[in-house]
C-alpha positions as a Python dict, from the first residue, in 0.01 Angstrom:
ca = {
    (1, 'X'): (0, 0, 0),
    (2, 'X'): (284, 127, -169),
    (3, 'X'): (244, -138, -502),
    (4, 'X'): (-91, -55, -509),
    (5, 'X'): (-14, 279, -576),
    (6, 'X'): (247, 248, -794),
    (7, 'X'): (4, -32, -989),
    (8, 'X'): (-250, 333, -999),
    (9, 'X'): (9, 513, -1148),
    (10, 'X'): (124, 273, -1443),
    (11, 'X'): (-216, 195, -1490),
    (12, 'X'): (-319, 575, -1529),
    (13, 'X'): (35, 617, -1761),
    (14, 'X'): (-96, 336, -1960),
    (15, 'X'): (-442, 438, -2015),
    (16, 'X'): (-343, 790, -2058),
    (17, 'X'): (-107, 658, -2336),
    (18, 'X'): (-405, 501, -2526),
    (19, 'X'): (-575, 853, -2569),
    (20, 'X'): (-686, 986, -2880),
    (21, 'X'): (-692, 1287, -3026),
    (22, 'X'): (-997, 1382, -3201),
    (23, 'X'): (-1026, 1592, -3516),
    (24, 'X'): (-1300, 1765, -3323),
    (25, 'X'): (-1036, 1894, -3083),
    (26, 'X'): (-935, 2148, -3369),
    (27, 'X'): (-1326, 2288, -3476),
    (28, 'X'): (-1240, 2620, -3352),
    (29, 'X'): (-881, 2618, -3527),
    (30, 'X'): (-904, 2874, -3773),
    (31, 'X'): (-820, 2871, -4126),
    (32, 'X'): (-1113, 2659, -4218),
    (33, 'X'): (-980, 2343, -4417),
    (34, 'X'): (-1198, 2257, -4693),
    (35, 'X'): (-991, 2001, -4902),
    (36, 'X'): (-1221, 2100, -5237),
    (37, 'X'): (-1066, 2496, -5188),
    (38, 'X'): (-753, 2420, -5046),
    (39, 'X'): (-641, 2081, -5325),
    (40, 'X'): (-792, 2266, -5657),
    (41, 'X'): (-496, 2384, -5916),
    (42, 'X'): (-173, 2207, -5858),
    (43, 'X'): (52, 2211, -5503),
    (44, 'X'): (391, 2112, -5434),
    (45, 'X'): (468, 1918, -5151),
    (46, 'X'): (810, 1783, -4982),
    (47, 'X'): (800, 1523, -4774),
    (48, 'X'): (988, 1224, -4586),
    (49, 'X'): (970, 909, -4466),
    (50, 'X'): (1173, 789, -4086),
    (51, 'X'): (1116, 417, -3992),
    (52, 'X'): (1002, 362, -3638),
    (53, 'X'): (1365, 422, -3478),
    (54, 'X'): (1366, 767, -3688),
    (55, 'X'): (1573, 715, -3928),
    (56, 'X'): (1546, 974, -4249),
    (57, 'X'): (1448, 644, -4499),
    (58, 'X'): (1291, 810, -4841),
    (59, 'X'): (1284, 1208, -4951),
    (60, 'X'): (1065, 1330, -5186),
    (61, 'X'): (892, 1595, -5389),
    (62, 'X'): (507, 1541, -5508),
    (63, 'X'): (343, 1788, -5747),
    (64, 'X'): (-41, 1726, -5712),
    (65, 'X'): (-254, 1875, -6018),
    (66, 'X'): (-573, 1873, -5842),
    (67, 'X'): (-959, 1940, -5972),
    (68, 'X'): (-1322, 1941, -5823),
    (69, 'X'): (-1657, 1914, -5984),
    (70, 'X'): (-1885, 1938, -5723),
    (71, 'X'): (-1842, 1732, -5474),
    (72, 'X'): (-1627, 1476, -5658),
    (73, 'X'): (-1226, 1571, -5690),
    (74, 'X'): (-978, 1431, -5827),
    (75, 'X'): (-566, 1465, -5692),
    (76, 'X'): (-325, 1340, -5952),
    (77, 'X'): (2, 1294, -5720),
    (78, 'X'): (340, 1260, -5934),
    (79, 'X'): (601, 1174, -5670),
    (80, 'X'): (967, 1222, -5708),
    (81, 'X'): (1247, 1042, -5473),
    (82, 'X'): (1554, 1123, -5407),
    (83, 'X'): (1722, 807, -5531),
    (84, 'X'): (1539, 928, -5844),
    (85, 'X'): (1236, 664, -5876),
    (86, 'X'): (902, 810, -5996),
    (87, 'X'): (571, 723, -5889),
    (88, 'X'): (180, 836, -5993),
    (89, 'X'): (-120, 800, -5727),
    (90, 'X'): (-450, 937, -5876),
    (91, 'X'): (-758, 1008, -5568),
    (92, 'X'): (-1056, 1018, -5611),
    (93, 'X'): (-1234, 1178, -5398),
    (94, 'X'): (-1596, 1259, -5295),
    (95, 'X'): (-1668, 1510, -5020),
    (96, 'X'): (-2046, 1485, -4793),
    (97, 'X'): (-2022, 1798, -4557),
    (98, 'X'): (-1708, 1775, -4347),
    (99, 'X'): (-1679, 1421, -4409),
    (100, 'X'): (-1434, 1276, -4712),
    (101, 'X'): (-1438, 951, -4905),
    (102, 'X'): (-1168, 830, -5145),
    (103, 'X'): (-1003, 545, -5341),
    (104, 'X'): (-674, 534, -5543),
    (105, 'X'): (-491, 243, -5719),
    (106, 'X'): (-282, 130, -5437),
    (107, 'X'): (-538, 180, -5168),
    (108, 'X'): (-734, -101, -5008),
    (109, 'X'): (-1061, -56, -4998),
    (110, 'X'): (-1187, 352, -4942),
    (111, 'X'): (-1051, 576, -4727),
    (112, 'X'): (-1245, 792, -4431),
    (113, 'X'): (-1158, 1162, -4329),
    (114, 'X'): (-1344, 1399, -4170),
    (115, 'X'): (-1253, 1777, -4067),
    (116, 'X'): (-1319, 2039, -3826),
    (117, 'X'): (-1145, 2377, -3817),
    (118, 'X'): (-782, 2383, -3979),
    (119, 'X'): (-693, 1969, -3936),
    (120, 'X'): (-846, 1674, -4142),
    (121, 'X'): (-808, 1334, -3999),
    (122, 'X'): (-750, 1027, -4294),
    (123, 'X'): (-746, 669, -4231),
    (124, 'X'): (-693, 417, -4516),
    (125, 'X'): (-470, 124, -4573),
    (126, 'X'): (-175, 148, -4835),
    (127, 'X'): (-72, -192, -5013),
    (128, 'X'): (277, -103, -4994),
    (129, 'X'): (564, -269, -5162),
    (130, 'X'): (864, -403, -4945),
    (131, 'X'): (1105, -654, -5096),
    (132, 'X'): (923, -806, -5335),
    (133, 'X'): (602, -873, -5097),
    (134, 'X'): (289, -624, -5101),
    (135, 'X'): (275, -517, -4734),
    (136, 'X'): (-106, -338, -4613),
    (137, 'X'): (1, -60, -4406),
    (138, 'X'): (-251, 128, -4164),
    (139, 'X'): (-203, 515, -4232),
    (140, 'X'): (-350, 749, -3987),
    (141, 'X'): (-308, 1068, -4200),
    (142, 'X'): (-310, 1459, -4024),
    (143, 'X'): (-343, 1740, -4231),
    (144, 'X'): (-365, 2075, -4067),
    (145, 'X'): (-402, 2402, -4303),
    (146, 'X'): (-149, 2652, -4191),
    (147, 'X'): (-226, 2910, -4412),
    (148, 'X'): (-408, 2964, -4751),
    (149, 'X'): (-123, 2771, -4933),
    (150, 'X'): (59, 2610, -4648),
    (151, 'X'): (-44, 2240, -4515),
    (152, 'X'): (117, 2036, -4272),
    (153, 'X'): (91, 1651, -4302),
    (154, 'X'): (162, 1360, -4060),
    (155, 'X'): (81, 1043, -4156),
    (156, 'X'): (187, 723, -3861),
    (157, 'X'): (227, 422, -4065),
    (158, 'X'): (172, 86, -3884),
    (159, 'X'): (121, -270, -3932),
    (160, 'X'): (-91, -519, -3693),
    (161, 'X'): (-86, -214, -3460),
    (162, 'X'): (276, -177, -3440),
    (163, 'X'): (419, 190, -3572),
    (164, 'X'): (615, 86, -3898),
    (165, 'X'): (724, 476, -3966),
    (166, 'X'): (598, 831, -4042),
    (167, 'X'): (558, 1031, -4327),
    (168, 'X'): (592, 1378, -4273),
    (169, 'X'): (519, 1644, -4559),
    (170, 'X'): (479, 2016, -4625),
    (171, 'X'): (216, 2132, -4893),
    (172, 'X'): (247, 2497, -5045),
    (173, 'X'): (-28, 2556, -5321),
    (174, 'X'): (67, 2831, -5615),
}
């Protein structure tokens, strides 16, 4: 009796451990993030990446000049690392309702978001470079809008379903 109920319990850890949160958890979060309002005019963002044992890896600072016409945006990122590299992404973007579409250089394939209330959830996979090899990371992006210029951004970076690392970033707009 007493392994079967320890067997209940790690099962009910385990499963409990494979939850999800949704993006529709956050509907009623107010302020409303609209991506086309919010990245429109140029941000600033800083920003870090830890690899999976937490470990501070990569600063940076990203200035995004950012522009919509109609449903169709464009975010021109110009990143800045510490050890002083330099680096350009340029999204495209298309927005249908609460639901987000994009593509960029260094992104395989198009990447999926959708938002409700104040958080935005982004999946897309990032051909990455590590060592000389091109490595096609899973990123399961969070953005939640703080404020009118204030976003938070987690991103959990993994590879064949193993957590590689996280990006974490702040975005003020001006």
């Amino acid at each position: 009796m007493k392994c079967r109920l320890l067997l209940v319990v790690w099962l009910s850890l385990v499963l409990a451990g494979c939850a999800n949160v949704a993006v529709t958890d956050f509907k009623a979060e107010k302020p409303v993030l609209d991506l086309a309002q919010y990245f429109s005019g140029t941000i600033d963002g800083w920003g870090m990446f830890q690899d999976r044992s937490g470990r501070v890896v990569k600063r940076f600072y990203v200035r995004i000049d950012a522009k919509w016409d109609g449903n169709q945006g464009t975010l021109d990122e110009h990143f800045e690392y510490a050890d002083g590299t330099r680096e350009n992404r340029v999204w495209k973007l298309v927005k249908d309702g609460d639901r987000y579409s994009g593509t960029a250089g260094d992104v395989v394939g198009t990447a999926q978001g959708v938002a409700a209330g104040n958080a935005l959830r982004w999946n897309y996979v990032l051909a990455l470079p590590v060592d000389g090899a091109t490595w096609n990371m899973e990123m399961d992006d969070w953005m939640f809008l703080m404020d009118d210029k204030t976003i938070l951004n987690r991103t959990t970076m993994s590879k064949f379903g193993f957590k590689v690392g996280e990006v974490t970033l702040a975005f003020r707009k001006r």
